[in-house]
Wavefront OBJ file of the C-alpha trace (Angstrom):
o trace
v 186.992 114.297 159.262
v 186.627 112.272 156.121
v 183.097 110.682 155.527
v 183.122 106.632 155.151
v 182.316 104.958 152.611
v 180.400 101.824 152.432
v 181.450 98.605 151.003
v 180.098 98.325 147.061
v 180.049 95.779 144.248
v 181.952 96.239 141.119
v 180.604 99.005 139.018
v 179.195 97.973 135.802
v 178.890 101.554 134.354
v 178.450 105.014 135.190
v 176.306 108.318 133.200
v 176.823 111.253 133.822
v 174.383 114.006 132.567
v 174.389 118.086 133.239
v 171.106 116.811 135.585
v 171.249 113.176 136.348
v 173.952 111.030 137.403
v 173.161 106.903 136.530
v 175.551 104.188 138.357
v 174.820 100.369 137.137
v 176.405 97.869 139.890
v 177.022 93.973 138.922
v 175.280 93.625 141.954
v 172.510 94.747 144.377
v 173.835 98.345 146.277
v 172.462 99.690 148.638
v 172.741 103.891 148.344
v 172.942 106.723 150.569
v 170.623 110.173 149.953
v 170.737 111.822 147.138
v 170.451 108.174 145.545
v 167.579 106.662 144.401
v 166.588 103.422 143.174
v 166.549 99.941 144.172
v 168.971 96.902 143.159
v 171.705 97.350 140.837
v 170.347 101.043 139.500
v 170.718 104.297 141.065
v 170.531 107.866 140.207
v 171.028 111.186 141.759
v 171.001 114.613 140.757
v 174.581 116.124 140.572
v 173.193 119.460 142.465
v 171.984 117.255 145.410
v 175.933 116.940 146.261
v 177.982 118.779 148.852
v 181.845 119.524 147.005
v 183.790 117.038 147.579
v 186.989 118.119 150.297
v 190.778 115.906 150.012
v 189.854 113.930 152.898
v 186.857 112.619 151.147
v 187.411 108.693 149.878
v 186.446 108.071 146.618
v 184.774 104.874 146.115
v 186.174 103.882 142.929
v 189.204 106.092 142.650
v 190.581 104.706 139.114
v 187.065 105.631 137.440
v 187.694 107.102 134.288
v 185.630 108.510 131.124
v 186.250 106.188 127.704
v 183.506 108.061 125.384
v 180.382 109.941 125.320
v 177.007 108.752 123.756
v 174.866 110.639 121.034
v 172.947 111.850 123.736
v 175.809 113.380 125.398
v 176.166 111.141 128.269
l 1 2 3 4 5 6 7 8 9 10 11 12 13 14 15 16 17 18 19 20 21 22 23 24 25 26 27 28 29 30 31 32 33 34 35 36 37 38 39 40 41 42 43 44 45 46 47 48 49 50 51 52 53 54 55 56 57 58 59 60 61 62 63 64 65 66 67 68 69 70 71 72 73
């Protein structure tokens, strides 16, 4: 059974480290666990996920990578 997902405002940005994960909403989200934070700032730790199955929904399904900063996010 695929797992809901819960209504979100528009992502501003997204990092993605070997052992942190950063999203940036336009808005104020609210986060299910492994999240943490508060308003528009939330981070996880990519090893705190289960694998992800087809019948999962993707929340923003046309998310893409542009670049990578000097610090390798």
């Amino acid at each position: 059974m695929a797992r809901e997902v819960a209504e979100l405002p528009p992502l501003r940005l997204i990092r993605v480290w070997p052992d942190k994960i950063t999203a940036e909403f336009t808005a104020d989200a609210c986060l299910p666990a492994p999240w943490t934070g508060d308003g528009e700032i939330w981070s996880a730790d990519p090893s705190d996920f289960e694998e992800a199955t087809p019948d999962d929904l993707a929340p923003f399904p046309l998310l893409v990578s542009v670049g990578q900063s000097d610090e390798g996010a």
